[in-house]
C-alpha positions in Angstrom: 86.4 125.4 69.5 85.9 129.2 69.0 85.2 130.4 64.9 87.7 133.5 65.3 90.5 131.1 66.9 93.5 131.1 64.1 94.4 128.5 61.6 97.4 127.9 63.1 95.7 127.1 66.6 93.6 124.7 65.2 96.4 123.0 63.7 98.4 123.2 67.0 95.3 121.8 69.2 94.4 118.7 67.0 98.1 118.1 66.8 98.1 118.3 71.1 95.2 116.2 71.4 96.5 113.2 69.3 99.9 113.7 70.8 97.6 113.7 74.2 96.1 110.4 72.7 98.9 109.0 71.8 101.0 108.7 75.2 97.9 107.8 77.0 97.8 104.8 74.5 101.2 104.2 75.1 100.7 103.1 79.1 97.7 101.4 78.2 99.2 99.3 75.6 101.7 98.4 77.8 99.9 98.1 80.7 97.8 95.2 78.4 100.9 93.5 77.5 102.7 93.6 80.9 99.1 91.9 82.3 99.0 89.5 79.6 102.9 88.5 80.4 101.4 88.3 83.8 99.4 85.5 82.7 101.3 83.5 80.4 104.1 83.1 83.0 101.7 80.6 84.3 100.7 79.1 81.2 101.9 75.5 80.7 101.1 75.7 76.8 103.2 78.7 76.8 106.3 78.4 79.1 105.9 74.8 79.4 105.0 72.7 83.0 107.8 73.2 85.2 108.4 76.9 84.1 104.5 77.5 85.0 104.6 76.0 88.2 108.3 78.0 89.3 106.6 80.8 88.1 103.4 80.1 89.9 105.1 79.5 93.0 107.2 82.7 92.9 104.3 85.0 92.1 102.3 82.9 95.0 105.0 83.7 97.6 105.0 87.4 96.5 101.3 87.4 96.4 100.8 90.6 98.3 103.0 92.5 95.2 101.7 90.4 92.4 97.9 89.9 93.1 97.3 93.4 92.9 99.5 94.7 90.2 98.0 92.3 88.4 94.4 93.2 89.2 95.8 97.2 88.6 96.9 96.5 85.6 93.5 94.5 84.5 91.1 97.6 85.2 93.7 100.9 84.0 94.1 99.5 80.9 90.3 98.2 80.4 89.5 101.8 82.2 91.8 103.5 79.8 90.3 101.7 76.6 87.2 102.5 77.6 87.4 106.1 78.1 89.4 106.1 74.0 86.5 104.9 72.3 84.1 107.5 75.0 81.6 110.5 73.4 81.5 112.5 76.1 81.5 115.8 75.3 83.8 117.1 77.6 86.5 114.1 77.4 89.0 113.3 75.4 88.8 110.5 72.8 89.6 109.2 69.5 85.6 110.3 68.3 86.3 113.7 69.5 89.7 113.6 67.3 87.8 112.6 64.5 84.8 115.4 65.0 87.7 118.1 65.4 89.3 117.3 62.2 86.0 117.3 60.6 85.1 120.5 61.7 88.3 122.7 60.7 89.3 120.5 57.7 89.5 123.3 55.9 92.2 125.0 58.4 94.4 121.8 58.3 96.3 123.3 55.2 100.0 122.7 53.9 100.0 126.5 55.4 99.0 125.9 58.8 101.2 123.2 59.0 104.5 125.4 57.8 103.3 127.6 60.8 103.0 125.1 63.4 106.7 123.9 62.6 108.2 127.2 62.2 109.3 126.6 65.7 109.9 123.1 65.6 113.2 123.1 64.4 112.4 120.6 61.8 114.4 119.9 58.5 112.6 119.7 55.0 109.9 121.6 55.8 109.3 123.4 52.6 109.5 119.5 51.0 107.2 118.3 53.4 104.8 121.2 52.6 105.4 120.5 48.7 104.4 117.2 49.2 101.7 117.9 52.1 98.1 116.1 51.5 96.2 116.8 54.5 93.1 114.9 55.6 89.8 114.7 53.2 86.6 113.7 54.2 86.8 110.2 52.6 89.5 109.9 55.4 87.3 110.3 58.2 84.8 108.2 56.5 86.8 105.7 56.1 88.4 105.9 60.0 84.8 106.0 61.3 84.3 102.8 59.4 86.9 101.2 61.1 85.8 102.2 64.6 82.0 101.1 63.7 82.7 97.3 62.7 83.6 97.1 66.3 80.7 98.9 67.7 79.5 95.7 69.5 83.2 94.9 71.5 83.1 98.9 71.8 79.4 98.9 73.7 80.3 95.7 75.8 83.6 97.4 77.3 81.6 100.6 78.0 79.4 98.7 79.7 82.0 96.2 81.4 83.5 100.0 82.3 80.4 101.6 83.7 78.7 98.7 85.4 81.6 97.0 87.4 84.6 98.8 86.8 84.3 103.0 87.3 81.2 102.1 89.4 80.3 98.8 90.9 76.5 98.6 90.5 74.4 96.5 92.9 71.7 95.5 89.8 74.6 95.0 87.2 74.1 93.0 84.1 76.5 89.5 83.6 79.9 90.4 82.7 79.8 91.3 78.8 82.1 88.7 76.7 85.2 90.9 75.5 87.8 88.5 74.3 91.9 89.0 74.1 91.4 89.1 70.5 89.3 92.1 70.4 91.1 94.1 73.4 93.6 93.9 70.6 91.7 94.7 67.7 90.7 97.9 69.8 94.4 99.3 70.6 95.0 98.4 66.4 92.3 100.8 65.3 93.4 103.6 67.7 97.3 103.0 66.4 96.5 103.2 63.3 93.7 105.9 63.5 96.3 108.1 65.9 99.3 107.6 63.6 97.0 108.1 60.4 96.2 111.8 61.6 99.6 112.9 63.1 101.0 111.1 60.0 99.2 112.8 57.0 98.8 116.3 59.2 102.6 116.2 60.3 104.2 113.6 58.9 104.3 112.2 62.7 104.5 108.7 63.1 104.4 106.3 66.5 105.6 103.2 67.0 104.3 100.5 69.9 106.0 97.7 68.7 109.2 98.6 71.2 106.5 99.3 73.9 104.7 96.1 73.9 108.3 94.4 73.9 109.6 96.1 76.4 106.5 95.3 79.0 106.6 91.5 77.9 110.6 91.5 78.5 110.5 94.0 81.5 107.8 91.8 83.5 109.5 88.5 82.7 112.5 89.9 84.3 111.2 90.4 87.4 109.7 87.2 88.0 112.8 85.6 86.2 115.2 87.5 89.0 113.0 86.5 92.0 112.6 82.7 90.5 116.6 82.5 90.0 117.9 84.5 93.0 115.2 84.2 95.9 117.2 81.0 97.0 120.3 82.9 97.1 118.6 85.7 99.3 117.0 83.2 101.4 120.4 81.2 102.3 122.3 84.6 102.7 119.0 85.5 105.5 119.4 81.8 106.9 123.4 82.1 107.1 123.2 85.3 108.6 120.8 83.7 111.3 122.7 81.0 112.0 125.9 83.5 113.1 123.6 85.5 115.0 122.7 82.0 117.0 126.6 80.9 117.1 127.4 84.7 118.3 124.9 84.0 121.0 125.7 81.0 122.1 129.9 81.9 122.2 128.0 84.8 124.9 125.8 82.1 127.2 128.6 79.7 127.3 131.2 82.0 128.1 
């Protein structure tokens, strides 16, 4: 950003692009868990047989609804993962986060952040400014860190990205191994990296626990509706058909 841009800005514009962060984690994360909800309604080990195969058969005679929302769901929130952990220069991401606060960590003062919330309407300011710590360098040292024991899963879903998802590439390597486990690992490190900076710059805290509940319990419902009352939908269609046939034949014999 510019030198001669104010304190206050700097504050404000970190603060925007972790809040910015921060809600396109949100559909991601949930996007995840609805896919993965998805999947377990047809797994035996998890919903037991008969559930699986109800399930299986619901979601096979809506196939035109569920086989693609699943698939959707599968590449926005690998798509969306991906472009989190980018360097790109001219994205958006958590590494662009981090080399923002780096650069103005001097700016990011119990000062700036009385400014920023003088229009907030916020209570306790001057406590929270009394008691504000900032972000040091061993901070970002130690975020980085976190981000770099995953630098493998991180390169593989770049490449998974790149190769076959944003572009489909006629000489593409084999599908790089990215497991459940790690897709998981990936959206902890952002939570906690996201919430760590709105936390100790604004005392700004998100929680995803509600979202990921929500998209396992909202996804269920659908299929458990459609399970329970497509046989009632389907009688009321056949009962309505079979007036329609009595109305018709009441006509011809008359």
């Amino acid at each position: 950003m510019p030198d001669e841009q104010s304190t206050t800005n700097k504050f404000k514009n970190i603060m925007d692009y972790a809040r910015a962060m921060h809600h396109r984690y949100y559909r991601a994360f949930s996007a995840f868990h609805a896919y993965e909800t998805l999947r377990e309604a047809i797994a035996i080990n998890t919903v037991g047989k008969l559930r699986a195969e109800e399930n299986a058969k619901i979601i096979g005679d809506f196939r035109g609804f569920f086989f693609p929302a699943q698939e959707a769901l599968r590449i926005y929130f690998f798509i969306e993962l991906a472009k989190m952990f980018d360097s790109s220069q001219q994205a958006l991401h958590i590494n662009k986060i981090l080399n923002f606060a780096e650069s103005n960590l001097k700016d990011l003062t119990a000062e700036a952040f009385t400014e920023y919330n003088q229009d907030q309407s916020r209570v306790f300011i001057e406590e929270l400014a009394t008691n504000y710590r900032g972000i040091a360098y061993s901070d970002l040292v130690m975020l980085r860190d976190k981000i770099n024991k995953h630098k493998n899963t991180i390169n593989n879903l770049k490449t998974y990205r790149d190769k076959w998802l944003a572009h489909d590439d006629i000489n593409k390597p084999e599908v790089p191994p990215i497991t459940g486990e790690e897709i998981r690992d990936l959206f902890d490190i952002l939570e906690t990296i996201l919430n760590f900076i709105t936390g100790e710059l604004n005392s700004e805290s998100w929680t995803y626990s509600q979202a990921k509940d929500d998209a396992k319990h909202h996804t269920t419902l659908v299929i458990d509706y459609l399970r329970r009352f497509e046989p009632y939908r389907r009688r009321e269609i056949e009962n309505e058909l079979n007036e329609e046939m009595k109305k018709y034949k009441t006509k011809e014999s008359i």
